[in-house]
N, C-alpha and C positions, 0 to 999 in steps of 0.2 A: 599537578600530575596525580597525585594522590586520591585526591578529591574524585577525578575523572574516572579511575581506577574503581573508586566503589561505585558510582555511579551505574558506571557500564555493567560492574557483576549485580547491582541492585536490577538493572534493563533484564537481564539474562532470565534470573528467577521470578521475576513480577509477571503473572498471567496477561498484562496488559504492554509488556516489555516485547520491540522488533526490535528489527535493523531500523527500522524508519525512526525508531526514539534516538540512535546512537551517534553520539556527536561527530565520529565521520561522515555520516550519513545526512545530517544537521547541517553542518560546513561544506558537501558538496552541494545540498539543494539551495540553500541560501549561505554563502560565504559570510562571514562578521557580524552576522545578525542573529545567532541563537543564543538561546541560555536556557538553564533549567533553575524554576523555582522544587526547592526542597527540606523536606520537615526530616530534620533530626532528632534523634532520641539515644542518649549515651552513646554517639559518636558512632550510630548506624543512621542507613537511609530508612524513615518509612515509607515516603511517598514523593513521587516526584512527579513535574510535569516539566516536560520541552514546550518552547514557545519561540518563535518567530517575531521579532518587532523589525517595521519596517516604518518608516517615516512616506507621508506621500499626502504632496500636496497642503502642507501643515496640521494634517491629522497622522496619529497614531496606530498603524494596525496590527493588530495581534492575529495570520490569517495562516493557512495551512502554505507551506511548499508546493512549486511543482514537482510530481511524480513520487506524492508522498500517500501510501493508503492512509494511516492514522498518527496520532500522538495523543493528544488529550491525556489525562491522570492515569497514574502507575501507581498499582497500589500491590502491597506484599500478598502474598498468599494468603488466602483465611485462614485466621485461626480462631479458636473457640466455636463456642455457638453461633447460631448464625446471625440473631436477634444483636449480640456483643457484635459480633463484626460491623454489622451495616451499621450500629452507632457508632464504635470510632471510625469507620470511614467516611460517617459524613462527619464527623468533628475534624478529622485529618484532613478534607475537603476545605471547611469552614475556613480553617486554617491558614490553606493554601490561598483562600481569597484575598487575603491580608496582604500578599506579597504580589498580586496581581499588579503591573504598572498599570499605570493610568492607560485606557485606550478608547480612540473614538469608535472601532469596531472590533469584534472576537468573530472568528471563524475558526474552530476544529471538531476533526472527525476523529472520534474515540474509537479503542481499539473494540471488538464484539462481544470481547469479554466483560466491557464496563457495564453494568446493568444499571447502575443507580445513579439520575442525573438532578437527585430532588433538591440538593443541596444547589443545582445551578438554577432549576428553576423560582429556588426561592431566593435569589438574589438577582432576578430579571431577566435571566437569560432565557433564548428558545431554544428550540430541538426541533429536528428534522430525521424522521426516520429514513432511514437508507438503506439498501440490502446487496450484499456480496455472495458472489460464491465459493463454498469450501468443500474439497476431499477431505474431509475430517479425518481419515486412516489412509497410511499409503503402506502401514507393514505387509501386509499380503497383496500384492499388485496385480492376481488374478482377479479375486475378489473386486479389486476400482477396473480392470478393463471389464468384465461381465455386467458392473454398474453403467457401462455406456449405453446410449439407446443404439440400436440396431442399424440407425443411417449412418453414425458416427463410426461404430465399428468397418461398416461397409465401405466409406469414405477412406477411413485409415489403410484397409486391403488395399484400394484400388490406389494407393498413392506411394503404397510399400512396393509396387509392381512397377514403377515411373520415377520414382523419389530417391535420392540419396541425402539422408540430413547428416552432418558433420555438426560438434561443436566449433565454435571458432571463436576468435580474435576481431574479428571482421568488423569494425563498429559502422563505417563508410556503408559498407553492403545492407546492415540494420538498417541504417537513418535511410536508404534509398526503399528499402520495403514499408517502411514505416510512412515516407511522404507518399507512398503509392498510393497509401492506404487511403490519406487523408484527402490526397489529389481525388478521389475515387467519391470521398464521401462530401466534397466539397469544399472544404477548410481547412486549416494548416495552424490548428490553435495548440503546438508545442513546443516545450523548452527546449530545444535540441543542446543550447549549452550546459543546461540541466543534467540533460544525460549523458552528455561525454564528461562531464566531472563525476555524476555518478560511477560510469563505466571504470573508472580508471582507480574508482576509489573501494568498489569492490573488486575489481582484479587484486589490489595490495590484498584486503582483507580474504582472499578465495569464498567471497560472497555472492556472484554472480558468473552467467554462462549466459552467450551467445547460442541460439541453433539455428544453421542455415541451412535450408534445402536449394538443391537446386536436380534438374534432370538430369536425363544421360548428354547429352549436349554442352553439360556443363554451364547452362543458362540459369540465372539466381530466379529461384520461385516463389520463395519465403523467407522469413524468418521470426525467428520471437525472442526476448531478453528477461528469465525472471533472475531475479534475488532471492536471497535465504539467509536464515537465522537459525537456530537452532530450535524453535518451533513450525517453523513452518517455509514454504517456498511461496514467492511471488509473483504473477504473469506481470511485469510492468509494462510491456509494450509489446508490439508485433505488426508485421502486415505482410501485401505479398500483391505484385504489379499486379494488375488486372485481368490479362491473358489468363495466369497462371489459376481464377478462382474455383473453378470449378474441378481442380484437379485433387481437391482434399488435401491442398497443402498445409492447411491450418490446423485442420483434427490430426493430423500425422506432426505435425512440428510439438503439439502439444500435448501429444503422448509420448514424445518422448524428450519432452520437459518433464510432465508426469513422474514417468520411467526414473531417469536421472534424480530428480526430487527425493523418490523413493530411497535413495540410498545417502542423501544429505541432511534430511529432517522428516517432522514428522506427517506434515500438511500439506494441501495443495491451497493456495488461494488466488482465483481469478480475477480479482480486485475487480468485484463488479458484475454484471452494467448493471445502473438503471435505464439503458436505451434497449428500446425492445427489442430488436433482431439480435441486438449481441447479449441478451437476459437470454433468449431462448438457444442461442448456440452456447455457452456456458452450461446452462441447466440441462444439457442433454449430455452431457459426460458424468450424468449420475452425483454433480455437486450438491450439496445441501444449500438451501436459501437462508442464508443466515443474513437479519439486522443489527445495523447500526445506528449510533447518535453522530448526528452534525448538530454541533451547538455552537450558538449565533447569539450576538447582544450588540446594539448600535446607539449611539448617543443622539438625541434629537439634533444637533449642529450637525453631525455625519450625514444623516439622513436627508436634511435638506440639501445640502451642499451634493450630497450625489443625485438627487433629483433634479437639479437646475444642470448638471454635468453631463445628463443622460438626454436631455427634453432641448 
């Protein structure tokens, strides 16, 4: 208990520390299957990494959670020069590779602030760059609504005219916007047990909020679910039945996710896309295009065995 105890305040202060690193968080996306590798010094943390092992098919996988933005290396704040830093953090790194289990494949996405991933590429691993979006400032929230583009704005009027969003409870009402969404785009590739152990594990922590629209009619229009930490807020899900698209239920749900965000932390982040239409609905509420690393390493036995499994 102790142990967990630093941990989580070591998550807290680390530039690379969420909710998504934090063993509640850990045990609702995969149950039994976390742990964190962590380098001690006089009985502090310096660096730690969360890591997922799951057994499948007699290999080993080291692979992200559903409905997780990142994990990957947590490393302290800088201190010193900057030349001193980036050495011991790739020796803090080096370090950490020692304690790596054995796997036939590694999959994780680091948090935006990990810059330096030389120490994985010199031990075999790839990278994939990836890109998110962030409201990097939410303290003046005139300032983020004047950053929206002009349709956005105009979309959010026309929906404050037709719309009542409520926070809620409502997880049922969610998951029904959410397969609208997916019924709409043709697939249905989500954890929904995922996210009612999430849902229930940030209610305990008051880490997360439901917002549902619906009309005057009292007919459901939308909805969206993010999380927050004390850096920042997280769009993890939304959608909204198909009648309802064209009413700017979505730019209106998400400003006043926004809005709310504003007053729990410091960020906005839209977890994403790389799919195009929803890169360009994102990037029009004035988010910055911030990348990321997905790093990846597979054993030649992995590799084949997932080729003959796929063909």
């Amino acid at each position: 208990m102790i142990q967990i105890k630093k941990i989580k305040d070591f998550i807290s202060k680390s530039p690379q520390g969420t909710i998504f690193s934090s063993p509640e968080w850990l045990e609702a996306v995969s149950p039994g299957n976390w742990d964190y590798l962590l380098l001690e010094k006089k009985n502090s943390i310096r660096t730690c990494m969360p890591i997922i092992k799951i057994e499948k098919h007699g290999f080993s996988v080291l692979n992200m959670p559903p409905l997780t933005q990142s994990l990957g290396v947590l490393l302290p704040s800088e201190e010193g020069k900057y030349a001193e830093a980036l050495s011991r953090d790739m020796k803090r790194m080096n370090e950490l590779f020692v304690q790596l289990p054995s796997f036939s494949y590694f999959l994780q996405r680091f948090h935006p602030s990990f810059k330096n991933w030389l120490p994985f590429y010199w031990n075999g691993f790839k990278q994939t760059t990836r890109y998110t979006y962030i409201i990097e400032d939410l303290t003046n929230i005139d300032n983020v609504w004047n950053g929206f583009r002009s349709n956005i704005r105009q979309e959010i009027r026309k929906a404050e005219k037709k719309l009542i969003i409520d926070q809620s409870d409502d997880l049922d009402a969610l998951i029904f916007c959410i397969k609208s969404t997916f019924k709409r785009q043709g697939g249905l590739d989500f954890n929904f047990k995922a996210l009612e152990r999430i849902f229930q594990t940030c209610n305990n922590l008051d880490s997360g909020k439901i917002f549902l629209a619906r009309n005057k009619n009292g007919d459901l229009c939308g909805g969206v679910y993010i999380v927050w930490d004390n850096k920042s807020s997280y769009y993890l899900s939304g959608g909204s039945p198909d009648q309802y698209r064209t009413t700017g239920v979505m730019s209106f749900l998400l400003w006043e996710a926004i809005k709310f965000s504003s007053e729990v932390t410091k960020q906005f982040n839209f977890e994403g896309s790389m799919i195009k239409p929803i890169e360009r609905f994102f990037r029009a509420f004035g988010a910055k295009q911030i990348p990321y690393f997905e790093i990846s390493k597979s054993n030649s036995n992995f590799i084949n065995w997932y080729k003959n499994f796929i063909n």
